[in-house]
C-alpha positions, -999 to 999 in steps of 0.1 A, spaced: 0 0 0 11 35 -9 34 52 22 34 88 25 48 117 50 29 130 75 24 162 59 13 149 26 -15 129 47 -27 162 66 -29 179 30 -50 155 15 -73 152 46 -79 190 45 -89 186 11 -111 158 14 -126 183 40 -131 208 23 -142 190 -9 -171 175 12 -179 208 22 -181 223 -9 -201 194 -18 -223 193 6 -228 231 -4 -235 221 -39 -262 201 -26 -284 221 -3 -281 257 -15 -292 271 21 -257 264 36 -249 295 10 -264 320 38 -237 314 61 -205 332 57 -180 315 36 -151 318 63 -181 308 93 -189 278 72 -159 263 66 -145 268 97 -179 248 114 -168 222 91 -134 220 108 -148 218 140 -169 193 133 -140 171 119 -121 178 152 -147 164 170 -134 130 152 -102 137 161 -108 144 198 -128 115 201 -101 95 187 -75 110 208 -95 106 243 -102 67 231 -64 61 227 -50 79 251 -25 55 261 -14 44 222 -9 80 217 11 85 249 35 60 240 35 71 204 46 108 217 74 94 241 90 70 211 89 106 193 106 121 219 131 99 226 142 95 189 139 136 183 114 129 151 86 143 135 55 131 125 54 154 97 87 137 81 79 102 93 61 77 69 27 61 73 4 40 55 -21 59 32 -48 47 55 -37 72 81 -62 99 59 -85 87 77 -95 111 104 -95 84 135 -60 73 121 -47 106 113 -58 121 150 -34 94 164 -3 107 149 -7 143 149 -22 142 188 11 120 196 29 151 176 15 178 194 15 160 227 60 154 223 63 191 207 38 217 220 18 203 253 35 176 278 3 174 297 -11 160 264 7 121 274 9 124 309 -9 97 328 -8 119 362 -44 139 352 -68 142 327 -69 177 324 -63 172 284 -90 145 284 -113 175 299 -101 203 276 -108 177 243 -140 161 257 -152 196 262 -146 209 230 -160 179 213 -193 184 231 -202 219 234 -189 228 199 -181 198 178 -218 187 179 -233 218 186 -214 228 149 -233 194 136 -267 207 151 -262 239 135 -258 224 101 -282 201 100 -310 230 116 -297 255 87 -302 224 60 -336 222 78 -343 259 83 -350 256 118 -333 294 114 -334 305 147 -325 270 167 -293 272 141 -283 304 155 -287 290 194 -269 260 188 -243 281 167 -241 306 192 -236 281 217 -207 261 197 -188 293 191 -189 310 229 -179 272 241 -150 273 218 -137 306 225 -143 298 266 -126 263 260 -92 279 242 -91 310 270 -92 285 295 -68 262 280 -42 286 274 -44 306 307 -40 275 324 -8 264 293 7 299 307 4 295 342 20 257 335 48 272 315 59 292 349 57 264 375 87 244 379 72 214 385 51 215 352 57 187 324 52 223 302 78 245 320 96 271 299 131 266 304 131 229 307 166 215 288 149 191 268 121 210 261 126 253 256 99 275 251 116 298 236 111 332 229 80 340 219 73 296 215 98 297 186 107 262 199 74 252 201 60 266 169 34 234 167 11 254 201 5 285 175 -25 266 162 -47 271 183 -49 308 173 -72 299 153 -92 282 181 -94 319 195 -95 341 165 -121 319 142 -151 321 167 -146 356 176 -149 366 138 -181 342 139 -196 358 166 -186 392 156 -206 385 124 -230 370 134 -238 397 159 -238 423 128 -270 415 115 -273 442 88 -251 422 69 -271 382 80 -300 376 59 -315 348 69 -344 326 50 -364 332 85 -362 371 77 -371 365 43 -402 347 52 -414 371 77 -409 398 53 -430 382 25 -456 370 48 -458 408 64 -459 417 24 -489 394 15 -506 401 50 -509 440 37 
């Protein structure tokens, strides 16, 4: 079976994303009434939902997984897998074990399950709450899509302030897995050395844009508006 880099199996999952998305798109014409960036973005989340599940299911395999990374100084993105490892359950297992050796220690530590809580959390409130909110637009249910919307969005802006207050506060404590100046693992300035925590910028900036947006409703149209209004037109 065809062996690829890690990289090259991150790119082609993204684009099996986003090719479902657009597809999906293609196929009910209503999903066109939420912003472009909003939509595609709820489609992430939704796929993380997979991977957190995946991640909290096998913790231990992932664990070990980060520690044999560790203690060889690789990279998942240089390392080869199986093309199988597209799959999102697969794929979850390598980059989780990646970002556990490389960004967050407390990620394969067996001494709480404060990751377990951060991912299960996420996956709840705003992986399926992003999957309710699809399915209710597709359904027109307009204003139970913007609750459960509203609701995936505030969780997952909550969920990353949380997780990096407390990710700071580990970085300054000694006895942290995650402390700053450890030898085998630097922070460095600004976390140049650990470039891989960076991504979850987009955990904070993506839902405030949503919100933000979704908040500014001269510019959201909704097909509920649009009935009221040509209801109120045929009741005159």
């Amino acid at each position: 079976m065809l062996v690829v880099s890690g990289i090259t199996i991150a790119i082609i999952e993204l684009c099996l994303l986003f090719l479902l998305s657009f597809g999906l798109r293609k196929r009910w014409n209503v999903l066109y009434e939420i912003n472009t960036i909003t939509y595609y973005w709820m489609m992430i989340t939704i796929i993380t939902f997979v991977w957190e599940f995946s991640y909290i299911v096998n913790y231990n395999d992932i664990s070990e997984y980060a520690k044999q990374l560790k203690n060889t100084s690789t990279h998942v993105w240089h390392n080869k897998y199986n093309i199988s490892y597209v799959l999102p359950w697969e794929m979850a297992s390598i980059f989780y074990a990646e970002y556990s050796a490389y960004a967050d220690r407390e990620y394969c530590s067996f001494s709480d399950d404060w990751s377990k809580t951060v991912e299960s959390s996420h996956a709840i409130f705003c992986g399926i709450f992003c999957l309710f909110a699809i399915i209710l637009k597709i359904l027109q249910k307009e204003s139970h899509y913007i609750i459960a919307i509203g609701i995936a969005m505030g969780s997952q802006l909550m969920n990353s302030i949380l997780y990096l207050v407390e990710y700071l506060v580990q970085m300054s404590d000694v006895r942290s897995v995650n402390y700053f100046n450890q030898t085998d693992f630097p922070a460095g300035k600004m976390l140049s050395k650990r470039p891989f925590m960076w991504i979850n910028i987009f955990w904070i900036m993506l839902p405030i844009y949503t919100m933000i947006y979704m908040l500014n409703t001269g510019k959201y149209i909704t097909t509920y508006n649009k009935k009221n209004i040509n209801t109120n037109m045929f009741l005159k």
